[in-house]
C-alpha positions in Angstrom: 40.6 44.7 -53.6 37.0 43.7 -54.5 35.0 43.8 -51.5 32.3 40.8 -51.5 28.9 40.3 -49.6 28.1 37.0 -48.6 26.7 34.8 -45.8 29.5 34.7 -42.9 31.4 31.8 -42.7 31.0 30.4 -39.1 34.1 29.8 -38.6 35.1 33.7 -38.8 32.5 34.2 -36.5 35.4 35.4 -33.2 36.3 38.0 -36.2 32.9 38.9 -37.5 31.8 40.0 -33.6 35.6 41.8 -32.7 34.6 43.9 -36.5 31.2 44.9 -34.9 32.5 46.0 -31.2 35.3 47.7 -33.3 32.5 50.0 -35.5 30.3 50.7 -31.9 33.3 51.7 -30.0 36.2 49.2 -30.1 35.3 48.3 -25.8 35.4 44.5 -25.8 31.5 43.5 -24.5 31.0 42.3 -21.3 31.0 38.4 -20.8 27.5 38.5 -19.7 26.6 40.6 -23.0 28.8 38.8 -25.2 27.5 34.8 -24.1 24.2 36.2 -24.4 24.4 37.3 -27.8 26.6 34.6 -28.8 23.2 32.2 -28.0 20.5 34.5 -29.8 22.8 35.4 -33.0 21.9 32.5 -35.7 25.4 32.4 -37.9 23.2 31.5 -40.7 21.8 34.7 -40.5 25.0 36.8 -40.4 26.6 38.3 -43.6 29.9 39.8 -44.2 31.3 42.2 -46.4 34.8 40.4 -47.1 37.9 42.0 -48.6 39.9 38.7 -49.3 39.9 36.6 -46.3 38.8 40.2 -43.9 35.9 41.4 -42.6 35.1 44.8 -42.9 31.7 45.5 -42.5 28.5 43.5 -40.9 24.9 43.0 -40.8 22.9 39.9 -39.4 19.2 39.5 -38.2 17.2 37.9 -35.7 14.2 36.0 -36.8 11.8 38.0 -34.2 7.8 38.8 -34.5 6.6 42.2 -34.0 2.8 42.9 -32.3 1.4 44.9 -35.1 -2.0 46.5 -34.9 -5.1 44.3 -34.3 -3.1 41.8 -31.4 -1.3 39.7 -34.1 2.6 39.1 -34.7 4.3 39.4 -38.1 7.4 37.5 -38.8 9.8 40.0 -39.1 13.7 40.4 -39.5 15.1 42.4 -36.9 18.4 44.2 -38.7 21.1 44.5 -36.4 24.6 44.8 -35.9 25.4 47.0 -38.9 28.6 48.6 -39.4 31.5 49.4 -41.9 35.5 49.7 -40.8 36.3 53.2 -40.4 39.4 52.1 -42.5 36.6 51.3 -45.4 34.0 54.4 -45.5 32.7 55.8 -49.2 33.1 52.9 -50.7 29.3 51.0 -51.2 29.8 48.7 -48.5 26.9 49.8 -46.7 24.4 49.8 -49.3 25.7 46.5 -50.3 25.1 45.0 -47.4 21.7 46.8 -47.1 21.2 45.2 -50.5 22.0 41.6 -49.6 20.2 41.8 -46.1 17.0 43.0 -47.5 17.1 40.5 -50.4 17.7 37.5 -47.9 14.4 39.1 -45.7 11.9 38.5 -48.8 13.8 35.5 -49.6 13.3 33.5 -46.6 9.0 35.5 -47.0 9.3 37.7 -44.1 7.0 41.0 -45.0 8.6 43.5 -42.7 12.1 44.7 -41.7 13.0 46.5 -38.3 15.8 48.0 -36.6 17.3 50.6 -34.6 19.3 53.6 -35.7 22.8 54.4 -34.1 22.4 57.6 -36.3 18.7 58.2 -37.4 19.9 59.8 -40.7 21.1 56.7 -42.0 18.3 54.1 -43.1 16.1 56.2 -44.8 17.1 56.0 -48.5 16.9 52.3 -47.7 13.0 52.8 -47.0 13.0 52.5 -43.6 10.7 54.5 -41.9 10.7 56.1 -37.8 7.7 53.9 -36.7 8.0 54.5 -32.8 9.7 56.6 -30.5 10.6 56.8 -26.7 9.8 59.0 -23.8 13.1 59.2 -21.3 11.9 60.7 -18.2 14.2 62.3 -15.3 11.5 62.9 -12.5 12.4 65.0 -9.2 10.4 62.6 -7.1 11.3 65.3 -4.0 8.5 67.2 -5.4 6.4 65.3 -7.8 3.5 62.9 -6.3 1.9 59.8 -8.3 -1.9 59.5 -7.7 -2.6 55.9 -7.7 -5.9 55.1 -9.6 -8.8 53.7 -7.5 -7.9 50.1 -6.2 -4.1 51.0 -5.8 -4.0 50.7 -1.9 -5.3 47.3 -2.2 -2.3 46.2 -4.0 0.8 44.7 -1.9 4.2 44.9 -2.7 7.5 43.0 -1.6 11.2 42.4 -2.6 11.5 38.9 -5.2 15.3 38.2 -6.1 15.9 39.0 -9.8 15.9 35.3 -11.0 13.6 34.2 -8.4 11.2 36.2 -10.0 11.6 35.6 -13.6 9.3 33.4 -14.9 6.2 35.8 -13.2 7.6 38.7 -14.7 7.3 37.0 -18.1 3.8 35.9 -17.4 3.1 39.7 -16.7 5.2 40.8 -20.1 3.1 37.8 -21.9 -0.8 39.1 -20.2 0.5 42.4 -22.1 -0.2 40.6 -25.6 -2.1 42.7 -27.8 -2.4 45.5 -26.1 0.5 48.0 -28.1 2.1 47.3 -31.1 5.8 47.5 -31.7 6.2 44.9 -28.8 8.1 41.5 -29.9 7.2 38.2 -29.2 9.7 36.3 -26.4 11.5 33.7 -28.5 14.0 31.4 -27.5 16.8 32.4 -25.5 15.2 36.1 -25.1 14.0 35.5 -21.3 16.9 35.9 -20.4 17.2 39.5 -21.9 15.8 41.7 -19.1 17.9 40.0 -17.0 21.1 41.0 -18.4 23.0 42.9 -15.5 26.9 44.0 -16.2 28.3 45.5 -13.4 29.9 48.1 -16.1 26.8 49.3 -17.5 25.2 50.3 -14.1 27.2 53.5 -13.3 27.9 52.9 -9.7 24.4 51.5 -9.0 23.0 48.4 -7.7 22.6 45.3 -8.9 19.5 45.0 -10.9 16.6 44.6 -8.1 12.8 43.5 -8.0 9.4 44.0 -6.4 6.5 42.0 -7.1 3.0 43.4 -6.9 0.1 41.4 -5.6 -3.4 41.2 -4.9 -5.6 38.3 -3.5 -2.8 36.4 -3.3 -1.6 37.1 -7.3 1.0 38.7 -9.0 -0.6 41.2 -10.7 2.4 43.0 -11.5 6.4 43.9 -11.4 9.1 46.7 -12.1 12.9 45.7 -11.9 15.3 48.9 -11.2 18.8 49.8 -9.6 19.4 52.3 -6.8 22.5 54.4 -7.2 23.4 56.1 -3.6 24.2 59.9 -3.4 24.8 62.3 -1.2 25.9 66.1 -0.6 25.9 68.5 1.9 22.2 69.1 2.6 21.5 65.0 2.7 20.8 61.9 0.8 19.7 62.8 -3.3 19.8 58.9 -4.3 19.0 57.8 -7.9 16.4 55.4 -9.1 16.7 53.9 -12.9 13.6 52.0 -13.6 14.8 49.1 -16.2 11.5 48.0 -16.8 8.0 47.4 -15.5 4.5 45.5 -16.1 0.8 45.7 -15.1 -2.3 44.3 -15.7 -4.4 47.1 -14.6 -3.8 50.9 -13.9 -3.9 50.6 -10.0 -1.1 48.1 -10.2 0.4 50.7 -12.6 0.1 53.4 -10.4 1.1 51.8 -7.3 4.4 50.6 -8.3 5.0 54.2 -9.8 4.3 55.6 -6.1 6.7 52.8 -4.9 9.7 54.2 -7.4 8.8 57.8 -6.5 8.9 56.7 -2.4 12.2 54.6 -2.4 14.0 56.3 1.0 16.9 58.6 0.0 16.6 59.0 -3.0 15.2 62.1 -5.0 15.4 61.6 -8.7 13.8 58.6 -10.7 15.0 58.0 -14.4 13.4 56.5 -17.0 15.5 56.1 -20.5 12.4 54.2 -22.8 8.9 54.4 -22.2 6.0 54.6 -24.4 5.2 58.5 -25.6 1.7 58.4 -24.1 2.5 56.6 -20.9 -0.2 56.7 -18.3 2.2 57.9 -16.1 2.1 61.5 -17.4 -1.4 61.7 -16.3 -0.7 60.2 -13.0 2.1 62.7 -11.6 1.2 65.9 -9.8 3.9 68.2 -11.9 4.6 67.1 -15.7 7.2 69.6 -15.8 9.1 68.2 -12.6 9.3 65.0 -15.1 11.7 65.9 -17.3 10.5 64.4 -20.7 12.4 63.8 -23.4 11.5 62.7 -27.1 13.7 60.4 -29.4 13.5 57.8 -32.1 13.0 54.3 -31.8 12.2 51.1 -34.1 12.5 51.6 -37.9 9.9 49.6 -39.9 10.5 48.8 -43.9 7.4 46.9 -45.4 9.5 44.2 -47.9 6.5 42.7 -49.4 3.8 45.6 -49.5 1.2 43.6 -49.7 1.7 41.1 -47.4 2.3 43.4 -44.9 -0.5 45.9 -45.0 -2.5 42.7 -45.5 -1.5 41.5 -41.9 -2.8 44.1 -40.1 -6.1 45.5 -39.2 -7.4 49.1 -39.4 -9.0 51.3 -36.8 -12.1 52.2 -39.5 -13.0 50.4 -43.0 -10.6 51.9 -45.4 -10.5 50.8 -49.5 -8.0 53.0 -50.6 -5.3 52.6 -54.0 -1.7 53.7 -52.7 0.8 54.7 -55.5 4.4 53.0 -53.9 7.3 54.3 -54.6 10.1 52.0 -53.7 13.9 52.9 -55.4 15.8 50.4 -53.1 13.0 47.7 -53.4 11.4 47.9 -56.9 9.1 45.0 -56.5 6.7 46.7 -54.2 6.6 49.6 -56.2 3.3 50.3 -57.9 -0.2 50.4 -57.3 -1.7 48.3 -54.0 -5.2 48.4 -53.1 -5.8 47.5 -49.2 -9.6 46.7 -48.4 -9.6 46.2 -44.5 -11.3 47.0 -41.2 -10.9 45.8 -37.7 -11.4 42.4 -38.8 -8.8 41.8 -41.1 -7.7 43.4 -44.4 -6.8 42.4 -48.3 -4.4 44.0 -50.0 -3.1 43.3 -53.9 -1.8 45.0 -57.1 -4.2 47.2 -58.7 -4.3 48.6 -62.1 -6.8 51.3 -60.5 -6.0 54.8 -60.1 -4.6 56.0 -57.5 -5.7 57.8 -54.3 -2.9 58.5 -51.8 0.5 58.5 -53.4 3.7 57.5 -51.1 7.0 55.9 -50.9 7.6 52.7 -48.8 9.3 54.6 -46.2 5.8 57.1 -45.3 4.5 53.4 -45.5 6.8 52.1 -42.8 6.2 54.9 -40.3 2.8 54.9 -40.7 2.5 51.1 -39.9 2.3 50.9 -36.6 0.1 53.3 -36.1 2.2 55.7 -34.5 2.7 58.8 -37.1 -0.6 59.2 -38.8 -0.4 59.5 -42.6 -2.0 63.4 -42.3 1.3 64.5 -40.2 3.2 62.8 -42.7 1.2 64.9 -45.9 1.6 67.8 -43.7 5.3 67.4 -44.2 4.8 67.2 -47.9 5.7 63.4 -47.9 2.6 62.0 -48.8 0.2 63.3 -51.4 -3.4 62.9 -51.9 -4.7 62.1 -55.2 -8.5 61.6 -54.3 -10.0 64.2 -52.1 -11.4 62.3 -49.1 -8.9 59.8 -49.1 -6.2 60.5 -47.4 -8.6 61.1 -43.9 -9.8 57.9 -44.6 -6.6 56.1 -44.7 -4.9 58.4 -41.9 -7.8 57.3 -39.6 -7.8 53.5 -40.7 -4.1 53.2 -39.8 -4.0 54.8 -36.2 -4.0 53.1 -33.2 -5.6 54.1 -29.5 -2.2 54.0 -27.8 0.9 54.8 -29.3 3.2 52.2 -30.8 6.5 51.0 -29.2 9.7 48.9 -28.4 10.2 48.4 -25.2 14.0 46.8 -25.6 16.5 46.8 -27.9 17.9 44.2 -30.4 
C-alpha cells in the first residue's frame, strides 16, 4: 500500500504516541512522562506517515527558541519523536517524513531546525550538523576535592522541597540568559520539565531533592540531585546523580559542587550532561578521578541560510562569500555573503565569488560556535577558496564558552 505523509489527524493522536513508544522501546511511558508530553506536544504540529488508516512512522516539533550566539533567541523547530515501524524499514518513510517536516519548518519562517540523535549516523544527509556535545562525569568524590573560588564560604546553603523551590530555580535558569548558546528559552508548560521525577527512571534512588544557595539573604543559586544508598563490606559507597544546577557567580558554583562532593556516605557523584568546558574541571583536585566522558548532543540544520547566519553575531568582523551546498534543501544552496561583527550581521545571495566553500551541514555545526570551521577544513569538509578567509570566518564564528543543551526535547 502507498504510504502517505501528512499532518496527524488529532483524533489518532492515542495511536500516533503508542507508534512512537513502540519505535523507542515498546515500554508504555510513565504517567508523569506521558501527561507531560501530552501538554507540550501541539497536534498541529505532528505528522504521520499513514499506510491506509495506520500509523507507521512519526515526526512532530515543538515551537522552541534556541540562545544563539550574541544573547538572542531564534525561533526554531525542535524535531522530535522520529521513528519508523520496524515492520516498515527501507522503504523512504524516513526521508519522507524528513521531507515534509523540514518543508513545514520554512513554511511556518522558522530559520533553524534542531534535534537530538538516538543514533548520530542518522541525520546527516538531511544537513544536520553535531552543533554541541556533553561532558558525563563519574567523580570518586572519596578522593577528589573541589576548591571553592574566593567568596564561596560566604555562601549558605539549606534543604527547599522540590516544588517549593521552583519558581527560584527558574529565576536562576532565567539570570543564565545570554551567557551560552544552545540553551532554550522556557515556554509554556516547560517549567515543569526539570521537575519531572518517575519513580522508574531513578534506579533505586531518591526522589528528586533540592538545596538552595544564598547569600545576604538571596538565592544566588540551586542544584536538584537524587541520592541512591549503597553499601558493602568496608562501609557506606552511596551515589549522587546531579540532575541539574545554576549559579550566578563561580563561588556559588563552586560551593554547591563541594556540597555534591561532601553529601555523608556517599563516594561517587555522577553527572550525565554538562557543558564540555565546565568550570568544574578546573575546580577539582584530580581530573582523572572525574571520569569524563564525551558524546554528542543538539543537531542544528540552518533552513533559511540567510536568515539564520543573519541572526547571530560574530566574535570578530567577518565579510566572507560561502559557496552552500544543500542536496536535501536546494533553496539555500548557492552563494551567501554574511557581513557581521559583534553587533549584528547581514547576510544575502551573492553573485560574488566565493571564499569558503561548504555544505549546510559544516554550516550547522559551526553555528553555535562550538566546532570551529578550521577543525571542520581539517577534516576535509570545508574548503577554502580565498587564502585568508577561512581564519577569518573560523574566528568570527567561535564563541568564549562552549555551546550547549542542557535538557532534552
Amino acid at each position: 500500500m502507498t504510504v502517505d505523509v501528512r499532518v496527524l489527524d488529532p483524533a489518532d493522536f492515542d495511536e500516533w504516541y503508542t507508534a512512537v513508544e513502540r519505535v523507542f522501546g515498546g515500554v508504555p511511558e510513565d504517567p508523569e512522562l506521558e501527561s507531560f508530553w501530552d501538554t507540550v506536544i501541539d497536534r498541529k504540529r505532528c505528522l504521520a506517515a499513514y499506510e491506509g488508516a495506520r500509523i507507521v512512522g512519526t515526526t512532530q516539533t515543538f515551537a522552541l527558541s534556541v540562545e544563539v550566539p550574541g544573547g538572542g533567541f531564534v525561533p526554531t523547530g525542535a524535531i522530535s519523536a522520529v521513528g519508523v515501524a520496524a515492520t516498515h524499514r527501507r522503504r523512504g518513510i524516513l526521508r519522507s517524513l524528513m521531507r515534509a517536516q523540514l518543508d513545514a519548518v520554512r513554511e511556518e519562517g522558522l530559520p533553524l531546525a534542531v534535534l537530538t540523535a538516538s543514533e548520530p549516523g542518522i541525520y546527516g544527509r538531511f544537513g544536520f550538523g553535531l552543533a554541541t556535545q556533553q561532558l558525563a562525569l563519574e567523580i570518586d568524590s572519596s578522593r577528589v576535592r573541589v576548591e571553592v573560588p574566593e567568596g564561596g564560604d560566604e555562601v549558605t546553603l539549606r534543604y527547599v522541597p522540590v516544588a517549593e523551590a521552583a519558581s527560584v530555580c527558574e529565576e536562576v535558569y532565567g539570570r543564565a540568559a545570554g551567557t551560552r548558546a544552545g540553551r532554550f528559552l522556557r515556554a509554556p508548560g516547560w517549567e515543569r520539565h526539570p521537575l519531572l521525577d518517575p519513580a522508574g527512571s531513578r534506579d533505586g534512588a531518591s526522589p528528586a531533592q533540592c538545596v538552595l544557595a544564598s547569600r545576604g539573604g538571596e538565592v544566588v543559586g540551586y542544584v536538584r540531585f537524587h541520592t541512591k544508598p549503597v553499601w558493602d563490606a568496608a562501609g557506606p559507597k552511596g551515589i549522587v546523580t546531579l540532575r541539574d544546577i545554576g549559579a550566578d557567580d563561580p563561588a556559588v558554583y563552586g560551593a554547591l559542587w563541594r556540597f555534591l562532593c561532601g553529601i555523608d556516605l556517599t563516594s561517587t557523584v555522577k553527572a550525565g550532561n554538562r557543558p564540555v568546558d565546565d568550570p568544574l574541571l578546573h575546580l577539582v583536585s584530580d581530573v582523572r578521578r572525574c571520569g569524563a566522558r564525551v558524546r554528542d548532543g543538539m543537531y542544528v540544520r540552518p533552513v533559511d541560510v540567510g536568515a539564520a547566519l543573519a541572526s547571530r553575531t560574530y566574535s570578530a568582523p567577518v565579510d566572507v562569500v560561502f559557496e552552500v551546498s544543500d542536496a536535501f534543501c536546494g533553496w539555500n544552496a548557492g552563494r551567501w555573503r554574511l557581513s557581521g561583527d559583534t553587533k549584528g550581521a547581514v547576510c544575502s545571495r551573492t553573485t560574488d565569488a566565493a571564499d569558503v566553500a561548504l555544505s549546510v551541514r559544516e554550516l550547522g555545526a559551526a553555528y553555535l560556535g562550538g566546532p570551529s570551521l578550521g577543525s571542520l577544513a581539517a577534516a576535509g569538509q570545508v574548503r577554502e577558496v580565498r587564502e585568508g578567509a577561512l581564519r577569518e570566518a573560523s574566528v568570527a564564528f567561535t564563541t568564549p564558552v562552549a555551546p550547549w543543551l542542557p535538557h532534552g526535547f
